[in-house]
ROZARO-78979 format. One record per residue (C-alpha): residue in three letters; x, y negated, z negated; chain. Coordinates in pm, whole numbers, plus 50000, padded with zeros to 5 digits. Each point is the difference from the previous one (the first is absolute). Layout:
REM ROZARO-78979
REC,r,c1,c2,c3,c
REC,ALA,X,Y,Z,A
...
//
This chain:
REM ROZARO-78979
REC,r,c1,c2,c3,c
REC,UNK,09781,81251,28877,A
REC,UNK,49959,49630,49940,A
REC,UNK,50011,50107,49554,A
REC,UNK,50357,50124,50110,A
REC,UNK,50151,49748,50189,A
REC,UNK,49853,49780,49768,A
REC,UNK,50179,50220,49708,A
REC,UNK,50275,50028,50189,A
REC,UNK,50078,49651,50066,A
REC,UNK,49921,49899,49580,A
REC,UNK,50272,50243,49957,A
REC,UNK,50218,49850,50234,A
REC,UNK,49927,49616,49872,A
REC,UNK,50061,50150,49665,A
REC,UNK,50330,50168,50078,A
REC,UNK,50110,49647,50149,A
REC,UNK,49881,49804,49704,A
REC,UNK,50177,50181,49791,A
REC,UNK,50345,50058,50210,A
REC,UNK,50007,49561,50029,A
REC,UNK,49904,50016,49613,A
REC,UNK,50357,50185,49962,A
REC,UNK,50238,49805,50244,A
REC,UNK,49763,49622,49912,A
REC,UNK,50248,49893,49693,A
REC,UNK,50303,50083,50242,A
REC,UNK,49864,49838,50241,A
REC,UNK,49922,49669,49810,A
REC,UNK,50348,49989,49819,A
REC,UNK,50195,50012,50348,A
REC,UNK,49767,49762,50117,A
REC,UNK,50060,49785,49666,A
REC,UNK,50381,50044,49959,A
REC,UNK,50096,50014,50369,A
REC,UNK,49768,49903,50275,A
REC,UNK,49889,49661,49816,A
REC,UNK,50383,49875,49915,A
REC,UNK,50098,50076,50326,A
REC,UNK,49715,49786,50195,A
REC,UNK,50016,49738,49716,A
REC,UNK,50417,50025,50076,A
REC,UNK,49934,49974,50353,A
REC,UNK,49729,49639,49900,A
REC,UNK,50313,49907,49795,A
REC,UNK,50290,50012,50251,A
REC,UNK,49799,49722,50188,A
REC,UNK,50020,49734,49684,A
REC,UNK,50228,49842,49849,A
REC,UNK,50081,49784,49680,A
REC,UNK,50138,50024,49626,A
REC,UNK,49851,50261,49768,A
REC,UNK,49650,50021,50051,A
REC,UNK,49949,49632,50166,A
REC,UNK,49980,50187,50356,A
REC,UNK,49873,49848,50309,A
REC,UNK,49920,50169,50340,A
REC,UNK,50321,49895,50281,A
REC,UNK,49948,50286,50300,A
REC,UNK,50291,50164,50156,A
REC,UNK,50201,49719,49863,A
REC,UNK,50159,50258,49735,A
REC,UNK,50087,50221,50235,A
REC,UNK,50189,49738,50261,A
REC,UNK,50189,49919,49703,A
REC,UNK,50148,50378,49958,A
REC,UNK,50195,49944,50277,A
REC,UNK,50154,49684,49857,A
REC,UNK,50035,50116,49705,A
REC,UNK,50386,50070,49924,A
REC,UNK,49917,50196,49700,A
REC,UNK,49754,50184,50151,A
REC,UNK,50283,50120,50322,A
REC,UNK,50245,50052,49728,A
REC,UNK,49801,50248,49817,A
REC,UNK,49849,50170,50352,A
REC,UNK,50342,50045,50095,A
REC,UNK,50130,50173,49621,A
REC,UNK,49662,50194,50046,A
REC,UNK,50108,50128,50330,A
REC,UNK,50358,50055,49908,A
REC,UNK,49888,50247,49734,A
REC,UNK,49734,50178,50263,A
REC,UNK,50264,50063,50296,A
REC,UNK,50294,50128,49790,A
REC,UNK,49841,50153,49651,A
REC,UNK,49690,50224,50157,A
REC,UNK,50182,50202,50269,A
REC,UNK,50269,50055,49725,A
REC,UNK,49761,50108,49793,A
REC,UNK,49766,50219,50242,A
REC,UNK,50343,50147,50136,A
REC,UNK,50149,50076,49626,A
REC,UNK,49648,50151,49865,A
REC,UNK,49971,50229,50298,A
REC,UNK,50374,50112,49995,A
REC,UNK,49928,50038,49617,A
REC,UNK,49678,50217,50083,A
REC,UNK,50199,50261,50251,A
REC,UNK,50244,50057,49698,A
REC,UNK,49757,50049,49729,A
REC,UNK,49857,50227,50228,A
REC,UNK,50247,50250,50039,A
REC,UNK,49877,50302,49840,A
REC,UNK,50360,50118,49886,A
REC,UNK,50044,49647,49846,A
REC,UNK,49996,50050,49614,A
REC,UNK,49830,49827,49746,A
REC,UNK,49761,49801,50223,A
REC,UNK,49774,49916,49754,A
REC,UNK,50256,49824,49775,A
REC,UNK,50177,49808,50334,A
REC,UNK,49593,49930,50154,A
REC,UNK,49888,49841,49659,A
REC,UNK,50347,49781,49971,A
REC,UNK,49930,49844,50330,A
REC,UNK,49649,49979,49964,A
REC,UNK,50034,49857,49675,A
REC,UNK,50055,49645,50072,A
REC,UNK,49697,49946,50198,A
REC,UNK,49811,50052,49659,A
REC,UNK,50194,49776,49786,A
REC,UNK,49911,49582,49939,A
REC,UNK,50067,49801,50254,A
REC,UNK,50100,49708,49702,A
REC,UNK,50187,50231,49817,A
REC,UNK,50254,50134,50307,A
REC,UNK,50035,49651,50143,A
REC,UNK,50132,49858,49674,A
REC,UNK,50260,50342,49988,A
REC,UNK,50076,49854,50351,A
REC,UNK,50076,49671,49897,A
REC,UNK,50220,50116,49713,A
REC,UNK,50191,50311,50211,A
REC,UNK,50070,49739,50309,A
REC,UNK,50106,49695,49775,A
REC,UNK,50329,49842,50053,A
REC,UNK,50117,50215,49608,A
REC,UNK,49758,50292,50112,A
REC,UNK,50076,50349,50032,A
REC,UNK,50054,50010,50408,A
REC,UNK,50281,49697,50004,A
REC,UNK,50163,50201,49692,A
REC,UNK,50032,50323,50158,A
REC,UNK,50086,49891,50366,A
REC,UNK,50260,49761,49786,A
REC,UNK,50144,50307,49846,A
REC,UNK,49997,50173,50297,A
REC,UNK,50232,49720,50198,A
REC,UNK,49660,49984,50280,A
REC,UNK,49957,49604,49916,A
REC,UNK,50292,49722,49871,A
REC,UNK,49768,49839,49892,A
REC,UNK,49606,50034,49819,A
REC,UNK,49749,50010,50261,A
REC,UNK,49753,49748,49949,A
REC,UNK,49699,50218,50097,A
REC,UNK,49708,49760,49889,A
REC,UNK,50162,49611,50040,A
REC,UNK,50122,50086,50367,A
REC,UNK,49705,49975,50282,A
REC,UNK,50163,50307,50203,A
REC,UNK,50111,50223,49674,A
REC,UNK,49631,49921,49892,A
REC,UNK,49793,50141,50259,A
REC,UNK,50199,50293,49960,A
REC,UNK,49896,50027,49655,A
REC,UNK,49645,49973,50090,A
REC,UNK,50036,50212,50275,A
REC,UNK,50193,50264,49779,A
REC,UNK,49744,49987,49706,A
REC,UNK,49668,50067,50208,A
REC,UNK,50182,50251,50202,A
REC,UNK,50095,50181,49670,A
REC,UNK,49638,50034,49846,A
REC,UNK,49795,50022,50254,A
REC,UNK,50213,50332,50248,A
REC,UNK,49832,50252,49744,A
REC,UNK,49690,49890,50088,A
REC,UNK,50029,50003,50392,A
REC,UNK,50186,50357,49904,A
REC,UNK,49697,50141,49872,A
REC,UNK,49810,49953,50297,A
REC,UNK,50255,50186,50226,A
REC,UNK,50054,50282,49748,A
REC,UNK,49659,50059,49984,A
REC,UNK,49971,50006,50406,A
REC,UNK,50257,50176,50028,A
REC,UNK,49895,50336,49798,A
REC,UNK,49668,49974,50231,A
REC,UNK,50249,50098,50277,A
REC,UNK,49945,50346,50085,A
REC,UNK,50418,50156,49985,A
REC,UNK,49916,50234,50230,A
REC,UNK,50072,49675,50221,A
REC,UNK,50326,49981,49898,A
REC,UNK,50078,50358,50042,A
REC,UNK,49915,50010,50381,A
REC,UNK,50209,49681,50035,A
REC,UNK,50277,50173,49863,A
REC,UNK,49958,50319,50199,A
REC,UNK,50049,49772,50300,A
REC,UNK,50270,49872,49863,A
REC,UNK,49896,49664,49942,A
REC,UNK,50264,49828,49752,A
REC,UNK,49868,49849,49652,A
REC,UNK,50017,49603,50203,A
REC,UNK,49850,50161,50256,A
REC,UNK,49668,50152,49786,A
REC,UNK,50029,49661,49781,A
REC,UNK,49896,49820,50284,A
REC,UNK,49798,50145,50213,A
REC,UNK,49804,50199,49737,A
REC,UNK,50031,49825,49662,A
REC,UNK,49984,49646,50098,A
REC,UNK,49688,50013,50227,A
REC,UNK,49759,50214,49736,A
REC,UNK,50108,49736,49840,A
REC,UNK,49877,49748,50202,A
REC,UNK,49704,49924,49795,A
REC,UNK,50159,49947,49625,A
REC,UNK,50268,49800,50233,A
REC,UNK,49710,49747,50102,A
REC,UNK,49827,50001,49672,A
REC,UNK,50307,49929,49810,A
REC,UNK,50168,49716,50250,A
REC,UNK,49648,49840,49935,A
REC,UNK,49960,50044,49633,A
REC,UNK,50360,49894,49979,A
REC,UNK,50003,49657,50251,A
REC,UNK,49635,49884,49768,A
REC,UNK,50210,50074,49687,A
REC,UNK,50301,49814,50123,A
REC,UNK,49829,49718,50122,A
REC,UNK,49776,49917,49672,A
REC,UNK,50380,50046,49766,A
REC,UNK,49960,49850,49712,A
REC,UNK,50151,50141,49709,A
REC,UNK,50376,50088,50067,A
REC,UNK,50069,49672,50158,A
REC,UNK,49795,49789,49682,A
REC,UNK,50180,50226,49771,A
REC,UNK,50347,49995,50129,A
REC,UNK,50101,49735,50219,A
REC,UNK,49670,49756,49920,A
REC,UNK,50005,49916,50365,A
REC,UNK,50366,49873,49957,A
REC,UNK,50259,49884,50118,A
REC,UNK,49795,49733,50134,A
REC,UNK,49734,50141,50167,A
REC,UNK,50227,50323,50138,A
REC,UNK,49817,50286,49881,A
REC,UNK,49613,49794,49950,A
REC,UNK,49759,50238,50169,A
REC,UNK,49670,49892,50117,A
REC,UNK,49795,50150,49674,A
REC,UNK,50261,49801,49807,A
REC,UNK,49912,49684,50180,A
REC,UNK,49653,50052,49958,A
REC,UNK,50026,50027,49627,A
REC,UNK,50186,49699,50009,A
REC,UNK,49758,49816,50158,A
REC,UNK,49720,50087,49798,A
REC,UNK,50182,50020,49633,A
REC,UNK,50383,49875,50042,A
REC,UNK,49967,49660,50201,A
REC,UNK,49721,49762,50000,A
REC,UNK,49672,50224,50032,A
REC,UNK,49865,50029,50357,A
REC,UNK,49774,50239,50022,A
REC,UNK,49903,49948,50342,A
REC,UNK,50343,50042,50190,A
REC,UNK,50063,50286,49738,A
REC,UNK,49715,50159,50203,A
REC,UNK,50119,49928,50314,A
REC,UNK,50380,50161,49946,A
REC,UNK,49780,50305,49859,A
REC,UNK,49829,50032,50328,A
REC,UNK,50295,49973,50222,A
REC,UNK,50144,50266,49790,A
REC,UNK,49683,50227,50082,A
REC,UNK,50018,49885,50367,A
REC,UNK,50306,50140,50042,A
REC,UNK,49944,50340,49786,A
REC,UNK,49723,50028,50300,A
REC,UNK,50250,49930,50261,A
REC,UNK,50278,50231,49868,A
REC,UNK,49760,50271,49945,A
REC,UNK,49846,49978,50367,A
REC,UNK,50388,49978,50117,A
REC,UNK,50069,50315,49784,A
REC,UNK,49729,50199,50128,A
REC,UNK,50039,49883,50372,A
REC,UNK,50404,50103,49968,A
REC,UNK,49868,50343,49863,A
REC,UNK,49759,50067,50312,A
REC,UNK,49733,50052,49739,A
REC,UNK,49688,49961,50217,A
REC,UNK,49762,49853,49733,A
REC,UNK,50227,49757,49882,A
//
């Protein structure tokens, strides 16, 4: 008996050895390329200096976030974009979802591919089409000029309001395919034999939209609010691309301002950090908000 539970447990130790062996080199890059710049961010947010002449101040970086004008004005853009583009968004890719679903609907592959499709092109590349379709002698002023809309050109990236709305416009364009895809796909999991029983009570297509679609929904719902408040709050690209920040600071966003501080302005590494970890902070507190609000009971 002892010969097999000596066996026995070789095996095991072997099987073991051999199952770290696989996920070891996994294990060691996500350590290397994620764990260690995150705690050696987290050292960082608590120095400060120019370039690489750093020198250990405390919490003194982060007092000075909330003095920091800069700093509100971007936290402020940042939030602007959350509140107004994601529910648009998550409302639009859903609607979107329930149409592409129709099984009388024609062509759905052709309509599901156009929609999905900008989600796959590059983020430089559609920013800069942006820039040149919302410019004061772009397409959109031309054809709302010939169409008697405006008097006048709309000045879509040198006005603080008409900018936002350019940003908000731009992500909301490429990135409602993607939240679609999510709801299409939960939504053929839904058994239609659902549906039919609704409508033999003669429950009205509101009626089965929401009290049957939108809570089996309930779970893409969460994921994508989340996915969708880290993305908007770490927006880089469309606002670098086509407004650079501007007018002013009206459309900076908190990655923005981080770049700026590290590459743009005079180097600080240290406060850099310390904007990066607020942002963080408050993808934590939105996230705990969103799963409270959604009565999800490990959130």
């Amino acid at each position: 008996m002892s010969k097999v539970k000596t066996n026995n447990m070789n095996i095991n130790a072997k099987s073991s050895a051999i199952g770290w062996s696989f996920i070891a080199i996994a294990v060691i890059m996500i350590c290397a390329f994620y764990f260690y710049p995150m705690i050696k961010a987290l050292m960082l947010s608590f120095q400060s200096g120019t370039g690489t002449n750093l020198h250990y101040v405390g919490g003194d970086n982060y007092a000075r976030l909330f003095k920091d004008q800069t700093f509100i004005a971007a936290l402020k853009n940042t939030f602007i974009f959350l509140i107004i583009q994601v529910p648009i968004m998550i409302v639009l890719a859903m609607f979107i979802s329930v149409l592409l679903n129709d099984s009388k609907l024609k062509f759905k592959g052709f309509f599901r591919t156009a929609i999905f499709l900008p989600a796959v092109t590059s983020l430089v590349a559609y920013s800069v089409i942006f820039k040149y379709l919302f410019g004061t002698d772009g397409l959109i002023n031309a054809v709302l000029t010939k169409m008697h809309l405006v008097d006048a050109p709309i000045q879509w990236i040198t006005d603080p309001f008409w900018a936002k709305i350019t940003i908000i416009i731009a992500i909301t364009w490429r990135w409602t395919g993607y939240n679609m895809i999510f709801y299409l796909s939960a939504l053929q999991n839904i058994d239609n034999s659902i549906y039919e029983a609704a409508r033999i009570d003669g429950a009205s297509a509101f009626r089965q939209f929401s009290q049957i679609t939108i809570p089996l929904l309930k779970p893409i719902i969460l994921f994508t609010s989340i996915t969708s408040t880290i993305g908007t709050l770490q927006l880089f690209d469309e606002v670098m691309n086509i407004t650079k920040g501007g007018p002013g600071n009206s459309t900076t966003t908190l990655s923005q301002y981080i770049y700026n501080l590290s590459f743009k302005y005079t180097p600080d590494f240290g406060y850099a950090a310390t904007v990066s970890y607020g942002v963080v902070i408050l993808i934590v507190i939105f996230s705990i908000l969103q799963f409270k609000l959604a009565g999800d009971k490990n959130g």
